[in-house]
N, C-alpha and C positions, 0 to 999 in steps of 0.2 A: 504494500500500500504506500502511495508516495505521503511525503511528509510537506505540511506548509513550513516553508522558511520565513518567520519572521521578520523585518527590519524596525528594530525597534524607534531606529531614528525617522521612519517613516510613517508609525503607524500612530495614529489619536485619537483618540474615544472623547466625546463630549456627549451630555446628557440633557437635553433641553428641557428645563424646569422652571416651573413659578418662584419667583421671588420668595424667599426663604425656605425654600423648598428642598435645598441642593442638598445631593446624596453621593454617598461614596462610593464608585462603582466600580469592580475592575472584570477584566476580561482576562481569560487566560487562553492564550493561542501557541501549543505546544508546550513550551516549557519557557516561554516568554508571560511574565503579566502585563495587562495594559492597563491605565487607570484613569480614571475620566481626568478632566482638565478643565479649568474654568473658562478662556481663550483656546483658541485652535486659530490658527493661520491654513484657510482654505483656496487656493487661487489666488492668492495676492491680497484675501479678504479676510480681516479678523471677527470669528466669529465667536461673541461667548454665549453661555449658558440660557439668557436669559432675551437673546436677538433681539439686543438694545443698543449696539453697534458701538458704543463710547469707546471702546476699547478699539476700533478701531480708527475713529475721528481722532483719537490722543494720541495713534501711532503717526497718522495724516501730519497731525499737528507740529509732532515733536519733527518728524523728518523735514517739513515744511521751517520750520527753524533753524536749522543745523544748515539749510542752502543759504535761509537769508543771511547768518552770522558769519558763513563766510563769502557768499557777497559784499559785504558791508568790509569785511576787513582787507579783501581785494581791490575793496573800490579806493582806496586810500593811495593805493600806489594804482592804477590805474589812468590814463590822461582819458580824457571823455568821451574819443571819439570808439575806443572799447569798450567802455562805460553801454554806450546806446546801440552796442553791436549784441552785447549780452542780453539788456534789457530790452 
């Protein structure tokens, strides 16, 4: 009988629950366990538990900051006319 191989760095169990609801779940696949997780990163999309997406707006957010702070400290040594090639 063949055997499933695992990848644990691939595999993620979330449980979509009501607000104070959340439970501890795990899965065992072969001799791997899997166990639920509040967030899950699906296609590019943070999804957590409760598909209220903050978690994934705050990831939007943070990354969206980290271009502009080094924008901002680029633009200092920059002369203008790269300045409005970037922007």
């Amino acid at each position: 009988m063949d055997e499933v191989k695992v990848n644990n760095d691939k595999f993620r169990l979330i449980v979509f629950d009501r607000p104070g609801k959340e439970r501890a779940v795990t899965i065992n696949v072969g001799e791997s366990i899997i166990k639920n997780q509040p967030v899950v990163k699906l296609l590019g999309l943070h999804v957590d538990s409760l598909l209220s997406f903050i978690s994934h707006v705050d990831e939007i957010c943070r990354n969206v900051g980290r271009k502009i702070n080094v924008s901002a400290r680029l633009s200092k040594t920059m002369i203008t006319g790269c300045k409005l090639l970037l922007f």
